[in-house]
Every structure is written in structure tokens, then in C-alpha cells.
C-alpha positions in Angstrom: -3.3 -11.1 4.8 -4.1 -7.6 3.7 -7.5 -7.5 6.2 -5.3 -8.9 9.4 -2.8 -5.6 8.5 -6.2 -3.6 8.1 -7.8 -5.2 11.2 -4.3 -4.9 13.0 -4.2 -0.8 12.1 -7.7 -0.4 12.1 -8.4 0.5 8.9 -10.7 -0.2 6.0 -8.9 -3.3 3.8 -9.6 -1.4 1.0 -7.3 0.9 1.6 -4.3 -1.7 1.7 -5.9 -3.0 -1.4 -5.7 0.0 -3.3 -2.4 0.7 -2.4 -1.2 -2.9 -3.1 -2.4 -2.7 -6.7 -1.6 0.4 -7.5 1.9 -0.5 -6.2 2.4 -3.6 -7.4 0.2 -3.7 -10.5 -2.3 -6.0 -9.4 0.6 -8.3 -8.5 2.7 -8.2 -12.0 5.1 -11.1 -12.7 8.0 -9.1 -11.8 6.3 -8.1 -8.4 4.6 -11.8 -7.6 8.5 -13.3 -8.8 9.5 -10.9 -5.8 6.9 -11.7 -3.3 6.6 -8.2 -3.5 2.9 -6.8 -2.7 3.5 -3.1 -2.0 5.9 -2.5 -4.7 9.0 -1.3 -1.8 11.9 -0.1 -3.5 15.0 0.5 -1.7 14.7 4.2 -1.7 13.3 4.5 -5.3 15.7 1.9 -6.3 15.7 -1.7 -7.0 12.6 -3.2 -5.7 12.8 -5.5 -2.4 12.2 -9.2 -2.7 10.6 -11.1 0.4 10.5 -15.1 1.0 6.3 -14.6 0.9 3.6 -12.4 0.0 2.9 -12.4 3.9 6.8 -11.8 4.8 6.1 -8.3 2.5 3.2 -7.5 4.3 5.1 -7.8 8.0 7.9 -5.6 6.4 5.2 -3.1 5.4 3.4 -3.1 8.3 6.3 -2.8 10.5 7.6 0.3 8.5 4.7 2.2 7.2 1.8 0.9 9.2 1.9 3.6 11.9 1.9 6.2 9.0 -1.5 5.6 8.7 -3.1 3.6 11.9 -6.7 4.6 12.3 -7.5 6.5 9.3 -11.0 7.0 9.0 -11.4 7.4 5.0 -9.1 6.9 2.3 -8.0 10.7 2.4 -6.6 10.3 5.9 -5.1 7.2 4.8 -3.5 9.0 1.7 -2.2 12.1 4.1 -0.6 9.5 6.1 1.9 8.1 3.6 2.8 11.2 2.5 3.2 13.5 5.1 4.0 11.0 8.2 7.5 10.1 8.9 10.8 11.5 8.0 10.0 10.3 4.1 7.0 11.3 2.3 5.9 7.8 0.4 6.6 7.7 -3.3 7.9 11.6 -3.4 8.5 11.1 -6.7 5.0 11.0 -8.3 3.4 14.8 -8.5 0.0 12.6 -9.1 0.5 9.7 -6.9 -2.8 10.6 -4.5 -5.1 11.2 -7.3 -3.7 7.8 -8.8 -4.3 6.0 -5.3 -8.1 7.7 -5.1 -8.9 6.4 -8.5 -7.0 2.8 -7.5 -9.5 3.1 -4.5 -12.5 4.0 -6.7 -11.5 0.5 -8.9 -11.6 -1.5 -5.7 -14.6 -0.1 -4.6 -16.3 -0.6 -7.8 -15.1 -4.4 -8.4 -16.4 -5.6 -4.5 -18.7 -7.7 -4.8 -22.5 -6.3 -3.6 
């Protein structure tokens, strides 16, 4: 699911992948009883539950996607959450793009060679 998004915004899948388990802490009972890969809240609230791990995709996709359509490295990709659209994503975290960098670093480091 995550590298048809990637494929479909023309990014690197990483990227999603980083940002879905930092979001959703590698997919956490609370967040896998939601269906719940990207950890959306409503507006910092209650988290949002799907029928399917690909229905939370779509809904991602759909809202945030063009936020960050053809980044080129996971900086651009990071600048694009936070600074595209009328909401930066996840305001509420002073260290939220070092923590995605370092989520991004993990995934890197766990691929496979």
C-alpha cells in the first residue's frame, strides 16, 4: 500500500514509512485496533479510525499527499508537511522533523541490502 502512495506521489517509500512508524508506532495495538497507519487525529484530538489499513492510506493520501508530491529527499518531504497547506502537520511537536529524520535513518538502516 504505502509504495502505490509513494509511486502515486512520486516519492521514495521510505518516506511514507518513516512517517507511518513514527506516527503510528510501528503500528501499536491502539493504532492497528484503529486501522490507523498515519496516526490522524482529529485536529490533535481523538485519533481517526478507518475500516482498513488501505482505507487510512486513501484518507492520507487524499489530504496530505499533495503536501509533499515529488519531494526529492526526505528534507523536501519533511518541509512539505509542515509548511504546505493551511495546517502545519503535527504543530504541536518543537522536535517533530528531527524525530522524523532519525525515523528515516531507522528505516534506512533496517532495509534489507
Amino acid at each position: 500500500m504505502l509504495k502505490e502512495a509513494a509511486d502515486h506521489l512520486n516519492i521514495d517509500p521510505d518516506y511514507l514509512m518513516a512517517l507511518a512508524s513514527h506516527e503510528s508506532s510501528w503500528l501499536n495495538d491502539h493504532n492497528f485496533g484503529l486501522n490507523n497507519l498515519f496516526g490522524v487525529t482529529n485536529a490533535g484530538k481523538r485519533n481517526l479510525s478507518y475500516s482498513s489499513l488501505g482505507k487510512s492510506v486513501e484518507y492520507w493520501v487524499k489530504n496530505f499527499g499533495e503536501r509533499v508530491r515529488d519531494s526529492k529527499n526526505m528534507e523536501a518531504f519533511i518541509h512539505g508537511l509542515r509548511h504546505n497547506g493551511p495546517n502545519a502537520y503535527n504543530s504541536e511537536d518543537a522536535k517533530y522533523d528531527e524525530k522524523l529524520r532519525n525515523q528515516y535513518k531507522t528505516i534506512i538502516k533496517r532495509k534489507p541490502k
